[in-house]
Every structure is written in C-alpha cells, then in structure tokens.
N, C-alpha and C positions, 0 to 999 in steps of 0.2 A: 256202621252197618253199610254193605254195599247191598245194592237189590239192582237188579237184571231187568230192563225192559225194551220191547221190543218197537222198533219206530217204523214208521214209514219209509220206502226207500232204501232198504234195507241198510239201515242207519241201527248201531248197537250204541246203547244208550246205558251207564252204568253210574249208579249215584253213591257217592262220597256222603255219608251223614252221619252225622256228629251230634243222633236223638239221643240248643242246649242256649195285700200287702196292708187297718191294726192302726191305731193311733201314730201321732208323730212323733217321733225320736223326742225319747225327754233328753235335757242339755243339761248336764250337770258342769256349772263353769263353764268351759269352752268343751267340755269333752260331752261328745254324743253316744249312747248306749242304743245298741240296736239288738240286744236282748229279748225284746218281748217278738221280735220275730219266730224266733224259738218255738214258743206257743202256739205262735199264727198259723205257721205251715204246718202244724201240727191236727189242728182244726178239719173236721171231715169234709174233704173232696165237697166240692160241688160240680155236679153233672151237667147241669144246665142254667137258663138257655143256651142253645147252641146256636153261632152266628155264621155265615160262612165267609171262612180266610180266602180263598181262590177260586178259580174256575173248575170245572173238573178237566181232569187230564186223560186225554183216552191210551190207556198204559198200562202191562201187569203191576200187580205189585204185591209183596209178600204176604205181610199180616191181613189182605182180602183173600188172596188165594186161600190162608188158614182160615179166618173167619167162617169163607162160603163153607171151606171140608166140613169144618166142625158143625154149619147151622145143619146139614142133611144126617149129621151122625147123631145129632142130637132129636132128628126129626122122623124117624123110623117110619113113622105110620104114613109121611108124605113120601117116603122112599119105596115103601109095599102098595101104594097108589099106583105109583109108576111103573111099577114091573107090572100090576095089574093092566093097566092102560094099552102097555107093551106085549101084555100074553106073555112075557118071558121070565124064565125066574133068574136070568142072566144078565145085568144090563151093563152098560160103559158107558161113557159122560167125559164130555168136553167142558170148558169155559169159552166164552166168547166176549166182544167189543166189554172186555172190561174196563171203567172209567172212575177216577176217582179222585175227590178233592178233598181240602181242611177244612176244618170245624174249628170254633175257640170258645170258651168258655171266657167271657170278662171278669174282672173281679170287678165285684161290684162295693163291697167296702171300703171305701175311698178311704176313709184313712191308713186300713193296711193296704192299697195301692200305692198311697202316695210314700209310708213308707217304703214300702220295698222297694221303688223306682229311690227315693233317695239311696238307700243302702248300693243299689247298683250303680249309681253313677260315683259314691264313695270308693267303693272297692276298687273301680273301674283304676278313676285317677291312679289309686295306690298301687296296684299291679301296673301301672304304664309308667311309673315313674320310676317305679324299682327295675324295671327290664328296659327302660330307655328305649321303647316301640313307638311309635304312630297310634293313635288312636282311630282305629279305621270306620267308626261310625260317621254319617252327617247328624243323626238324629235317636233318640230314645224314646219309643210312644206307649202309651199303656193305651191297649185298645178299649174300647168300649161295645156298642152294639152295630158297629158301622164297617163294611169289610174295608180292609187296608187297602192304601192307593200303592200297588206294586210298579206303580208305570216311570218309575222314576229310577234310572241305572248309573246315577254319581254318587258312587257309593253305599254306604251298610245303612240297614235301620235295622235296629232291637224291636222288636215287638215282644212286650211282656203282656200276659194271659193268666190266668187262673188255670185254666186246662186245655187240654187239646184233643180233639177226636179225628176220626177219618170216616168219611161214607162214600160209600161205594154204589155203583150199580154193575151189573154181571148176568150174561145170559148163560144158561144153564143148558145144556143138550144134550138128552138121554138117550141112547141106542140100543135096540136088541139086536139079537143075532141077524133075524131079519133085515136090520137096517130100518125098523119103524125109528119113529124121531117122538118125543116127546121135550117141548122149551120154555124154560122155566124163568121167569126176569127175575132177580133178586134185588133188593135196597137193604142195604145196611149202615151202621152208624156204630164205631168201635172207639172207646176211648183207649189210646196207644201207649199210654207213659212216657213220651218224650221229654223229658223236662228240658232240652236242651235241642236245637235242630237245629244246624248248617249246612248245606251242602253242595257240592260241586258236580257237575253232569258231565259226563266222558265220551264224548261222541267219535266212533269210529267210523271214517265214512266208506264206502267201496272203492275211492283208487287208494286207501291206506291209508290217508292222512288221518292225525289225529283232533279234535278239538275239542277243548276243556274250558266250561261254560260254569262259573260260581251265580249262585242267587244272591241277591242285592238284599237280601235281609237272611235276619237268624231269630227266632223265636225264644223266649224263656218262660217259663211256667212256675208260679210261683205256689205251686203246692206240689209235695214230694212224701214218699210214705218215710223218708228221712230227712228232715230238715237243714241237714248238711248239706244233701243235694240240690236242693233249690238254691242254696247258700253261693255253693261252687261254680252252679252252672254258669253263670254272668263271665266270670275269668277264666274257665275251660273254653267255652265256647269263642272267648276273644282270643286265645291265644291257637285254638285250632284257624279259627282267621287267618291270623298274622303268617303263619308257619304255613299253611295252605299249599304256596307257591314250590315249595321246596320237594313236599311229598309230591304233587303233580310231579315237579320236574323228574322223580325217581321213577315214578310211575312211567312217562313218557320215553324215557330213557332204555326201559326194562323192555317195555312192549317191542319199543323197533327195534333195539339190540337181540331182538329173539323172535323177530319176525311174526308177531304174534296175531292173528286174526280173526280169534272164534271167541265165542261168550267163555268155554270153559279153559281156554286159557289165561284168557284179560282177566278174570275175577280174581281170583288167585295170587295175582300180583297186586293188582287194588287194594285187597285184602291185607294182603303184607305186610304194605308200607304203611296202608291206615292203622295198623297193629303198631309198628314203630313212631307214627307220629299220635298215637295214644299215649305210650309211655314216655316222650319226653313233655307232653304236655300234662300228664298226670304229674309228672315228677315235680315240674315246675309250680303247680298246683299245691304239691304237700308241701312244697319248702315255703312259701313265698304267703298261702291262704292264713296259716297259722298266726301268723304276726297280724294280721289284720285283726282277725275274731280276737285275740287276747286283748286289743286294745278298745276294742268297741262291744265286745260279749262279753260281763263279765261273769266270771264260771261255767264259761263255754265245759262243756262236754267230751273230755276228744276220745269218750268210746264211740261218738257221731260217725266222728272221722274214721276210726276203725271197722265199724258195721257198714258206710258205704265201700270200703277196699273190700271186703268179706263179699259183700254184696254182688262186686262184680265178677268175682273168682266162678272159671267154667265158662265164663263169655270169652270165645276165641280171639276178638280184638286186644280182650284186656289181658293177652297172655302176656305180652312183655313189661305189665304194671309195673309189678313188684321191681323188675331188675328198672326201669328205668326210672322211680323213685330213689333208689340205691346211685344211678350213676348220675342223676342230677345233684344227691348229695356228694358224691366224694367228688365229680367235677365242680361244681357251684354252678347255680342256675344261669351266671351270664354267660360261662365258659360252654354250657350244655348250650345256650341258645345260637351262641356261635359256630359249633360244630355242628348245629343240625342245618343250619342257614351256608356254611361252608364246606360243610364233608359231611352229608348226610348219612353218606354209607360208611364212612367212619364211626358214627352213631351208631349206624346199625350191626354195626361188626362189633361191638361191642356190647350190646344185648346178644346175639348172638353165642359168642365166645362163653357167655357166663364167666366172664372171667374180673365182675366185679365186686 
C-alpha cells in the first residue's frame, strides 16, 4: 500500500508498506511439529489491551480519513445537529492537524508466544539458507505491555504482536454557505489487519532531490482470519526487506527519468513497482514456503494456501501475483532473485508481456 502524506516544508512524503503464539513445539525424535499452530491462529482475535507502539505522527493517512467519513455517516443525528447549529441545510467540511500513531495488542499466552517466535526464527533460517540472503535482523522481540525502544538505527527488529490497531485524533470543520464554522475533535482507535508491516518513506524535497528513508523495524501479528497468513507473513515481509533496494532503485530511476514532481505523478510509479516487487516476492513465497510446512505441519491444508491467493485477487498491488508465481516457477527462485537484484526491469518486462 502506498499512502500520501503531506510534510512540513513542502516535503511529499509517500510510504512503501508491506501491511508483515500455544504450547511448545512437541519433538518427535529430533523432528519438531508446529501444527498445533494451526488451531492457535485460528482462535478468536483479541482486541485488547491496547499498548502504544509510537508517537503520534502529525500526518494524513488513509484508513483515518475512511474511519472519520464512515463515523459521521454512521452518526446522522450529530450530522442534523450541525446544519441545525449552522441554520443551513447545506453544509461542507474540512479535516484538519490530523495525527496518528500504533497500538498493539501482546500475546499474552506465553506458550503460544513462545511458540510462534520459535516457528519464526525456524522458518527464517530455512528461507535464508535456501536463497543464500543476509539475515537482516539484529534482533526478534515478542512485545509485551511496554512500548518498543525504536531509537536504535543498526539494523531490523521483528516485532511480533497478537494485533495491531491505529488511533487517530482529527479536527473536523463544518461550513455553511454563510461561512458559520462549526469544530469537531475526534479520537478514534481502528484495528487495521496488518498482519505484516514494513515500510520505506520517499521524501521529495523542493530543489528535486530525492530521499528514501526505511524503518528499522517490521511488525508481525500473529493472528490472521487465515492461518496461512500469519504463517507467510515472517518470510514475505523478510524478503520485501532484502529486495527493498532494487524497487527503490526502479522507483528513483522512473521519477527523475520523467522529471516527475507532484503527488499524482510519484504515486503511480511507487505503485507500480511495489506491484512488481509483490509478485516476485509472492512467487518466491509459493515455491520455497511449501517445503517448510510439509515438513514441520503435518497434513498441512494447502486449500490455506489457495484461499490466501483468492483472498488477495482485486487488490491492485497483487495484480501481477499470479504471473509472478508462474515466473518464479519456470525461472527457479534463485534465477528470479537474480534478475530482479540485476535487471529488475527485465523482471518487469516479463510480467508485463504475459508472456509466461
């Protein structure tokens, strides 16, 4: 998801995001089963308590902008207040200093904590041995009730969570014809679905130059309304990491080769290439997850695996899925990970083309 916000200094601000634990592993012999995970993530959500992850950030941002629409659409009777207040039966409406920061939800059942933090650093190894990558974490933390120490920029931390929300605050300004004012503060608190979050900040500044800012952490959540997807999110979200560099680079590429300087040009390319490095990181995903879960799940499910692709079908990012599942297979995953690290737009000319 890219989202548009507006900075200080007339500084355009565009984010890259990548919205990416039950007893202990019984050991049968030396082989570990993490099966009963299955179950776990299956288990209904919990909503609270809610801790706070950050600061707030004074910034638009999407899913508040919906939030606020929907709380007045839903709220009629404080909407017919307002034109009352106003005399007018006409009114229009601004937002204003909107700010807003993370929530997280801890898991609080330490042993399905402590599994899923094992499972994640199992899988981790296995997909970093098979693609011969860098392990770019310093550290893996399962939070508890205590906000994260973000002040540390060598390197990645995992933060695993049971959930994730967003709360917002938004001032509301009502106008009649007249020009009367009526202002409304709002607090809200939305749990988002993120099961996976990393992201990169794309700062255009006013003499043109570009600068592209990653966060030193990535969130995973370890409850999903499909159990695959909490599953996946550990090695999608590392391998959007890893690959990170290359989409910038295409991105950065695009903009100055087209002289590009407005919000509604930059998104559109951002958009683009986060489409292309969805599908080879999805690809890399289907080929390479498989082999894990058969050997540590046994009678894994793989309609899981089919009802998360179904799942994402209509999200404009995950348009070139399917094709780059397809070409991670007929190239083989190391060959795909070379081409999109060496000729990215080779990669992309090849989703493109449909011609796989």
């Amino acid at each position: 998801m890219i989202s548009v916000r507006y900075l200080s200094k007339k500084i355009l601000l565009f984010s890259l995001v990548f919205f990416i634990l039950c007893p202990l592993c019984q050991v049968f012999g030396s082989k570990k089963d993490y099966s009963h995970l299955i179950e776990l993530i299956r288990l209904e959500d919990i909503e609270k308590p809610l801790y706070v992850f950050n600061a707030f950030v004074p910034e638009p941002e999407n899913v508040c902008f919906k939030a606020t629409f929907e709380y007045f659409k839903e709220h009629q009777a404080l909407v017919t207040k307002i034109k009352a207040d106003l005399q007018s039966s006409s009114i229009s409406w601004e937002l204003k200093d909107l700010e807003h920061r993370l929530l997280f939800v801890p898991e609080t059942r330490y042993k399905f904590a402590e599994l899923y933090e094992k499972y994640c650093i199992d899988v981790l190894s296995f997909i970093l041995e098979k693609t011969s990558m860098q392990n770019p974490y310093k550290s893996l933390s399962t939070l508890n009730n205590e906000p994260p120490d973000l002040s540390d920029h060598n390197g990645i931390t995992a933060f695993l969570v049971h959930n994730l929300a967003r709360e917002y605050n938004v001032t509301c300004i009502f106008f009649s014809q007249q020009n009367n004012k009526v202002k409304i503060k709002l607090n809200g608190k939305i749990l988002i679905g993120e099961v996976g979050s990393y992201t990169t900040d794309i700062y255009l500044h006013d003499d043109g130059s570009l600068e592209f800012v990653r966060n030193n952490y990535t969130i995973w959540q370890n409850s999903a309304k499909n159990p695959y997807t909490a599953l996946m999110t550990p090695v999608e979200e590392t391998l959007h990491i890893l690959l990170r560099e290359y989409t910038e680079n295409m991105i950065k590429d695009d903009i100055l080769r087209n002289s590009v300087t407005t919000i509604n040009g930059i998104k559109p390319i951002a958009d683009g290439w986060l489409a292309i490095e969805e599908a080879v990181v999805g690809g890399i995903v289907a080929k390479l997850l498989p082999c894990f879960l058969e050997k540590y799940f046994p009678n894994f499910s793989y309609s899981l695996l089919e009802e998360d692709l179904q799942s994402k079908n209509g999200f404009d990012k995950y348009r070139y899925l399917k094709k780059g599942i397809q070409a991670v297979e007929r190239l083989g995953y190391m060959q795909a990970i070379k081409m999109y690290q060496n000729d990215t737009p080779a990669f992309k000319k090849l989703l493109d083309e449909g011609s796989i």
